[in-house]
N, C-alpha and C positions, 0 to 999 in steps of 0.2 A: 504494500500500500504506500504511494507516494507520499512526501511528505506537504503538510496543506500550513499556511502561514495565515495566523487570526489577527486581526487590525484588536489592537486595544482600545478603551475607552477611558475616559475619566474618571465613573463610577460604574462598578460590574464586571468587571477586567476584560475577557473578549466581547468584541462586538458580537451580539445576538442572532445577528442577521446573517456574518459570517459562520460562527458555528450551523446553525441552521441549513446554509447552502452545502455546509460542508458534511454535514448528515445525510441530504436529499443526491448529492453525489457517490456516496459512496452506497446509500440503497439502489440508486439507478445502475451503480455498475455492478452490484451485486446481481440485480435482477437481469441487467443485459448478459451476464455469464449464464445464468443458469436458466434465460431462455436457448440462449445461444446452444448450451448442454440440451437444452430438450427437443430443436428441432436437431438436432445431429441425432440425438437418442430415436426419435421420431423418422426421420430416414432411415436409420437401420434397421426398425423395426419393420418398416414398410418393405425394404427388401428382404428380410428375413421371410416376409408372408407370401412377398414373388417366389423366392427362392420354394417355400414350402410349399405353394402353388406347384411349381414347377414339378418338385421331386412326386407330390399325390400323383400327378399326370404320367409321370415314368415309372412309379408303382402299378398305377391301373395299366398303363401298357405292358410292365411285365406281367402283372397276375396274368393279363388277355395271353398274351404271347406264352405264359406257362401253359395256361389253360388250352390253346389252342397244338401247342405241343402235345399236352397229354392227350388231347382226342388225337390227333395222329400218331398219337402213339399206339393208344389203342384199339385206331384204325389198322395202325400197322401190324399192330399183333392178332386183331381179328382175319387182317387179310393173308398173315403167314400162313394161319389157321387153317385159311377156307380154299385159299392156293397152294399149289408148287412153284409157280410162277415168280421167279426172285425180281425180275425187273420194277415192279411194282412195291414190292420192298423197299430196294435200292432207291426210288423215287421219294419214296417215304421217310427211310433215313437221310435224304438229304434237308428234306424239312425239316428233322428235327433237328440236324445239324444243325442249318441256317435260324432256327430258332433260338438253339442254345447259344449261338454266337450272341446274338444279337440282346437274347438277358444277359453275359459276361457283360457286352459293350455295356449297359447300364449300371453296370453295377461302380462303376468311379465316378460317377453324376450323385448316387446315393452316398459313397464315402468322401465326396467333397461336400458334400451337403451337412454332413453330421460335424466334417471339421468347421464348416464354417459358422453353425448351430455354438459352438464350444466359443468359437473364435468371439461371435457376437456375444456369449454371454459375461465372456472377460471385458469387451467393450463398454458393456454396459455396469459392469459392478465398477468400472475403473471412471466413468463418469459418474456415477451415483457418489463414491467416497471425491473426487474432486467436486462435486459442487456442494458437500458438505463440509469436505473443507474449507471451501470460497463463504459457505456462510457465515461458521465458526469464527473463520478471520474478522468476516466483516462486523457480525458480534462484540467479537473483544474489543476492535477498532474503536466501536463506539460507545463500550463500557470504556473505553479505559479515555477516550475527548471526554466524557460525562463526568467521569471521576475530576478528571485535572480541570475541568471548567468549576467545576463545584467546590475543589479546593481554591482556585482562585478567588471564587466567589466569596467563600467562609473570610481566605484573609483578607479582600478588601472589607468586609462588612467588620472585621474586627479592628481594621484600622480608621475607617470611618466611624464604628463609634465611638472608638478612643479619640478623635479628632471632636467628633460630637461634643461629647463631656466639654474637653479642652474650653470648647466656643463657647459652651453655654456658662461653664464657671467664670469664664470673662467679661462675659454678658452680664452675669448676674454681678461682677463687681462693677463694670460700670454703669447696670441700675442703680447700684447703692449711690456711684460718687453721683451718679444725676440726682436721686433725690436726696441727695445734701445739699447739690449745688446752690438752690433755691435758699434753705436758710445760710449759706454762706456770702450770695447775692444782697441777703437782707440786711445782712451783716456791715456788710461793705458799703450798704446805700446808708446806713444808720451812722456809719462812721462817714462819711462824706457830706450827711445831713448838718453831725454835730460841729464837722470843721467847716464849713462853708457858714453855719450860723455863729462862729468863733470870731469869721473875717469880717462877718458883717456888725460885730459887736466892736470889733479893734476901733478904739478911739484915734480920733483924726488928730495930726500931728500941728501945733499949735506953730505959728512962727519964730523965729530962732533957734525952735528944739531941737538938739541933733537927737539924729537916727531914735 
C-alpha cells in the first residue's frame, strides 16, 4: 500500500476531508482487485463449463461408438455362428478395429480434461486466498490510519485543553484587574478632585511677595 501524505490543521490534527478520501481510495482499490479476481474467476469458470460441455459430448460419442462396437460385435459373433464364411468376419473386425481406435483417440481429450479440472481448481483456491489477503491488508490499512488519527486526535484535544485552562485563568485574572479598575479610577478622580480644589483655594500672591 503506497504511502498517502494528510494536510494538517490547526485544531484536529489531519485534515478530515483528506483522511476520508484516503479511506474511499483504498476501498475502491480494494474492490477494483477483487472485482478484477472475480471476472478472471468468472472466465475460468465459464470455460471450465465449455470445457465440461465438451468432454459430456466425447463421453456420449464414446459410450455410442462403445455401444455400437459391441452390436458389431455381437453381430460378429452371431454371424461367425451362423456362417463359414470369414470375409464377413474380416469386415466386421475391421469395424471394431476402427472403433476401438477411435475410443483410444479420445481418451487424451478426457485426460486433458481432468488435468485441467485440477489445474483450475489451484487457480481458483490461489485467487480466493489473494483476494483475502488484498482484504486483510486493506483492513489493517485502515485500522491502523484510525488508530494514528485518533491518537492524534486524543493529543491535540489534551493540548488544547491545557491551552484552554491557560486562557481562561488569564481571563479570569484580568476580570478581577477590570473590576478593580473602576474603584481604582474613582480613586484617582477623588485625588485629582481634592488637588484641583487645593489650587483653587491657593491664595493669590499679594504685591512685592516673593515666590
Amino acid at each position: 500500500m503506497e504511502n498517502y501524505s494528510f494536510k494538517s490543521v490547526a485544531f484536529g490534527g489531519f485534515d478530515k476531508q483528506d483522511v476520508v478520501r484516503y479511506l474511499e481510495q483504498a476501498s475502491e482499490k480494494a474492490a477494483a482487485v477483487q472485482r478484477e479476481l472475480e471476472e478472471e474467476n468468472g472466465n475460468l469458470r465459464k470455460q471450465a463449463e465449455e470445457t465440461a460441455e465438451e468432454l459430456e459430448r466425447l463421453r456420449a460419442q464414446v459410450e455410442e461408438l462403445t455401444a455400437e462396437r459391441d452390436g458389431l460385435r455381437e453381430k460378429l459373433e452371431s454371424e461367425a455362428a451362423a456362417r463359414a464364411d470369414l470375409e464377413p468376419l474380416r469386415a466386421l473386425e475391421k469395424d471394431v478395429a476402427r472403433l476401438t481406435a477411435e475410443r483410444d483417440a479420445l481418451k487424451p481429450d478426457a485426460e486433458s480434461y481432468a488435468r485441467f479440472r485440477e489445474r483450475l481448481g489451484a487457480i481458483e483456491c490461489e485467487a480466493r486466498n489473494r483476494a483475502d489477503d488484498l482484504e486483510e491488508e486493506a483492513a489493517v490499512q485502515t485500522r491502523r490510519t484510525v488508530e494514528e488519527f485518533r491518537s492524534r486526535y486524543q493529543q491535540l484535544m489534551s493540548a488544547f485543553e491545557s491551552t484552554a485552562g491557560h486562557v481562561n485563568s488569564e481571563l479570569r485574572k484580568i476580570e478581577v484587574t477590570l473590576s478593580q479598575l473602576p474603584r481604582a479610577l474613582d480613586q484617582t478622580g477623588a485625588e485629582l478632585n481634592e488637588l484641583a480644589s487645593r489650587l483653587e483655594k491657593k491664595p493669590e500672591k499679594k504685591p512685592g511677595e516673593k515666590g
